[in-house]
Structure formats: C-alpha cells, structure tokens
C-alpha positions in Angstrom: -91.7 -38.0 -88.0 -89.8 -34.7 -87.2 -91.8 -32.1 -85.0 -93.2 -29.2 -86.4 -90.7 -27.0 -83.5 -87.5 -29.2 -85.2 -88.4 -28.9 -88.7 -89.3 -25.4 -88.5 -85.5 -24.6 -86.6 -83.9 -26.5 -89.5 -85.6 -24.1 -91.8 -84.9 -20.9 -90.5 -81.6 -21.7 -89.7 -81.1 -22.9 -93.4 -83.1 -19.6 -94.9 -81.0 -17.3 -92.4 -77.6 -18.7 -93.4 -79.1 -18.4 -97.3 -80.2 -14.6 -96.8 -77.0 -14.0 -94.8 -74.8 -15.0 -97.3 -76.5 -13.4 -100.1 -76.0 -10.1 -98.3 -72.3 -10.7 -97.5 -71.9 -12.3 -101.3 -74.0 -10.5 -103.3 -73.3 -6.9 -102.0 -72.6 -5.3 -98.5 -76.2 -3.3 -98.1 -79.0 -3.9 -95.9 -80.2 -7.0 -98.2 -83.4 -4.3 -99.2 -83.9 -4.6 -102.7 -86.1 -3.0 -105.2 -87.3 -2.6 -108.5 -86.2 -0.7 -111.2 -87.9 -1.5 -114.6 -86.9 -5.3 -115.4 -84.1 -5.0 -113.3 -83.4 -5.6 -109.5 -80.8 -3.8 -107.6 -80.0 -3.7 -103.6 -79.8 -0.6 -101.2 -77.1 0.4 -102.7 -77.7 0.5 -106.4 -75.6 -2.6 -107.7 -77.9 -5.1 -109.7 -79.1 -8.1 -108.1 -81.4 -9.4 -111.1 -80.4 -8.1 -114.8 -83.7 -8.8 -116.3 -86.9 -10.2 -115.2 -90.8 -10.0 -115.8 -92.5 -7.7 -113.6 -94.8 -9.7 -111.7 -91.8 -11.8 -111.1 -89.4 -9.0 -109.7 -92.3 -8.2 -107.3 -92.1 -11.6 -105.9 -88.8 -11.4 -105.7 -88.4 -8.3 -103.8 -90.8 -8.9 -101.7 -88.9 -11.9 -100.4 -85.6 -9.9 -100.1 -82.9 -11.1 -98.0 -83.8 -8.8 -95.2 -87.8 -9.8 -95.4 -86.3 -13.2 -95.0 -84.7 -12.5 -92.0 -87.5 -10.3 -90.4 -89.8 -12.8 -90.6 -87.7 -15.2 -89.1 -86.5 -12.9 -86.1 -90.7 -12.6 -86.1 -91.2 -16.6 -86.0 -88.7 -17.1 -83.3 -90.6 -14.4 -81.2 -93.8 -16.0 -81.5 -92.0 -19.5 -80.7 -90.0 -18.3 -77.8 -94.2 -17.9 -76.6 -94.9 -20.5 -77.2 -93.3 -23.2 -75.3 -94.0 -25.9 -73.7 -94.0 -25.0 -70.3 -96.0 -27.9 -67.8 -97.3 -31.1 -68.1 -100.9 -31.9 -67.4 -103.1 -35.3 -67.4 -104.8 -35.5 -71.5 -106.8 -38.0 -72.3 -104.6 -39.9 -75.5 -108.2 -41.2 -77.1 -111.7 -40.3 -77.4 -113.0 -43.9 -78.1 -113.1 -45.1 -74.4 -116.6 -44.4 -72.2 -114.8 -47.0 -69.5 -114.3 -45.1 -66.4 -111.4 -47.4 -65.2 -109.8 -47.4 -68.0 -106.3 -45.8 -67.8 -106.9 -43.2 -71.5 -104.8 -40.4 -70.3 -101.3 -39.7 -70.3 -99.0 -36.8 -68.9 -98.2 -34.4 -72.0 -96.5 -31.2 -72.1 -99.0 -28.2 -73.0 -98.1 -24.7 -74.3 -98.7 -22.2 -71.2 -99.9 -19.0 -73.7 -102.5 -21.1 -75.6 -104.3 -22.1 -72.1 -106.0 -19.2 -69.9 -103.3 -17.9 -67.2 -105.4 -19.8 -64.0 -103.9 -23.4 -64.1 -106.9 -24.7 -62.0 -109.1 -23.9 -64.5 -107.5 -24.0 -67.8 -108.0 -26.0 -70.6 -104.2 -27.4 -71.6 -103.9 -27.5 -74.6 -101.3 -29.7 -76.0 -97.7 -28.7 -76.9 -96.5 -28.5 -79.7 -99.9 -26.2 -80.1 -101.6 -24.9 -83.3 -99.6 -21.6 -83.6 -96.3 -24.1 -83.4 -97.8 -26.2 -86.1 -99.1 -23.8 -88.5 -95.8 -21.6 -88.3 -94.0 -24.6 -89.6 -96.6 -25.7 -92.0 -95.8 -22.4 -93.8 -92.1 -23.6 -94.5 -93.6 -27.0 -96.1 -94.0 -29.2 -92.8 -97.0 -31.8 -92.6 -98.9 -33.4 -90.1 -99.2 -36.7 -90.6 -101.8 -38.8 -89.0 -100.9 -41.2 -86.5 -101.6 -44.6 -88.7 -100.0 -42.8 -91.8 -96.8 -41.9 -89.5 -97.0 -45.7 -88.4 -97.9 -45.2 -84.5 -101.2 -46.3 -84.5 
C-alpha cells in the first residue's frame, strides 16, 4: 500500500508538471483564465476553450493552471508541518487487557498534531489526519489493515 505522504508527492508533482506545461504550451501568461461567454481565454486574451457550457467553463476556470499550482504550493506548506518529527511508545492494538503483554511499538508521530510539552502530550501517530485527508483529496484510500493484507 503506498502512504498517503508518497501518493500525495506523486500527485502534485504530476499536476504541477501538467499545469506547467499548459502555461508554457498553451500560452505564456500567468495560467489565470477566465470566462468570456462560452469561450475561455488566459491573461492575455488568446482562447483556451472555443466553446463550452457555462456551468462547465466555471469549473474549468476555477481549476486554472495557476489555481492548480497555488493549491499545491498551499499543500506542501501544510506538509512541510506536518512531519514526522519523534518516535514515541503506541500501543499497536486495543484488544489486549494483559499488563505483560508487549502491545506497543515505537512509531513516528507528527510534532504539530500533539500539544508542544512532550511530557505530557498525546502523540499522535504520523502520518496524521491532516497528512491523510490532504491526499484523500487527490483520490488516495485508506485501506484497512486485513483489506491491505497485514492483518
């Protein structure tokens, strides 16, 4: 199973080199594109789209190639928070009530998603939620442990 942090690199790196080259192809602007009737036409007045429904050209511009790559400059922010940054003793199960029984495991947690005082901070486990749900947004799933054949 890829991680959500790997999966989610491929894809921006894959949508940056797409928006990139449409605004080196395409025309030489800013990659800001709006609409003008049925048509779509960059920064600097060439047409991008010759002819399109209205609700469609919305979508479209609003996923312009320089939208693209804000959000992306945006995402890799937010990741570059986001790091793993210690390790810290988990427990890998619930199921176990044993006292001696060896249930945790040394995992790497996400230092902004746990309060600042290590002491007394709950770790929370990297990669964490924000990690996950950024890269559930470019199609990524979580698969269960049993369904991703580790359990």
């Amino acid at each position: 199973m890829t991680s959500p942090l790997e999966f989610l690199e491929a894809a921006h790196k894959q949508a940056e080199e797409v928006a990139s080259a449409c605004i080196l192809k395409v025309n030489r602007g800013r990659g800001e594109w709006t609409r003008h009737g049925p048509e779509i036409r960059d920064d600097l007045g060439h047409l991008v789209v010759k002819h399109t429904w209205p609700d469609e050209a919305d979508h479209i511009v609003l996923h312009d190639p320089a939208a693209v790559l804000r959000r992306i400059a945006a995402e890799r922010k937010i990741l570059a928070e986001h790091q793993a940054e210690r390790e810290a003793s988990l427990p890998i199960h619930d199921r176990c009530s044993d006292p001696k029984c060896d249930c945790y495991d040394y995992v790497a947690t996400c230092g902004t998603c746990a309060p600042s005082n290590y002491y007394d901070a709950e770790p929370v486990p990297w990669p964490c939620a924000t990690v996950r749900l950024l890269a559930e947004a470019w199609g990524w799933q979580e698969l269960s442990p049993q369904a991703a054949g580790e359990g």
